[in-house]
C-alpha positions as CSV (number, residue, x, y, z in Angstrom):
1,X,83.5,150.7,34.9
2,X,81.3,147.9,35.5
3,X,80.0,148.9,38.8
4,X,78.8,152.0,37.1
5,X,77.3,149.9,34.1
6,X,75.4,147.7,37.2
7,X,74.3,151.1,39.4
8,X,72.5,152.5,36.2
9,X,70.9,149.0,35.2
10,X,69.6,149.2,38.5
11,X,68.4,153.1,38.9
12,X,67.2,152.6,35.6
13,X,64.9,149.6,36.5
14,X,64.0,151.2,39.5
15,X,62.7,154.6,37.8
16,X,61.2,152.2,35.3
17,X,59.2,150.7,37.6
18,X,58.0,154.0,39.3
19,X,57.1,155.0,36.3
20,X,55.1,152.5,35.4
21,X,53.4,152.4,38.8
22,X,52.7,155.8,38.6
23,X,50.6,155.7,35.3
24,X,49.0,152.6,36.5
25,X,47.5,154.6,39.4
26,X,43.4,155.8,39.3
27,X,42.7,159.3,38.9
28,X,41.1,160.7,41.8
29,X,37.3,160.9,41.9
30,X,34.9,163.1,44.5
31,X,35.4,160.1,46.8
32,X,37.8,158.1,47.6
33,X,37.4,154.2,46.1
34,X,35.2,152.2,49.1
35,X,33.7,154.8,50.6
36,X,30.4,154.5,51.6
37,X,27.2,156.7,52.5
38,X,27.7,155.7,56.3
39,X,27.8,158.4,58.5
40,X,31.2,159.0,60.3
41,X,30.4,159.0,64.5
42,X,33.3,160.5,65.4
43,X,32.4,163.8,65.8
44,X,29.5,163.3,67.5
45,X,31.9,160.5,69.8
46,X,34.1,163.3,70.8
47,X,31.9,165.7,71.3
48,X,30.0,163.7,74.1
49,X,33.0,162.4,75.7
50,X,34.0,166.4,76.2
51,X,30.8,167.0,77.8
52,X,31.0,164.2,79.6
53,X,34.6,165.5,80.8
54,X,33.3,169.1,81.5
55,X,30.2,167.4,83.6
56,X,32.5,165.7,85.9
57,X,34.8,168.4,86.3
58,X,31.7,170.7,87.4
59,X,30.6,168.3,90.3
């Protein structure tokens, strides 16, 4: 009996602090917190490497 009184102290505190956790979260915005207005290279990264690929294939 007190082995069950000890697993529900525990799931209890457990799901307590998820709980809280949970509502202590931000809400989500348009963008993501410390984002910036740099532009992201990694398109433009991949895409030359490929045609850097495809250019030494063709020699």
């Amino acid at each position: 009996m007190v082995e069950y009184i000890i697993v529900l102290i525990i799931v209890s505190t457990v799901v307590f602090g998820l709980e809280r956790n949970r509502r202590l979260q931000p809400t989500f915005t348009s963008r993501p917190i410390g984002s910036s207005d740099a532009d992201d290279r990694d398109i433009e990264r991949t895409r030359a490497e490929l045609r850097a690929r495809f250019l030494c294939r063709a020699h």
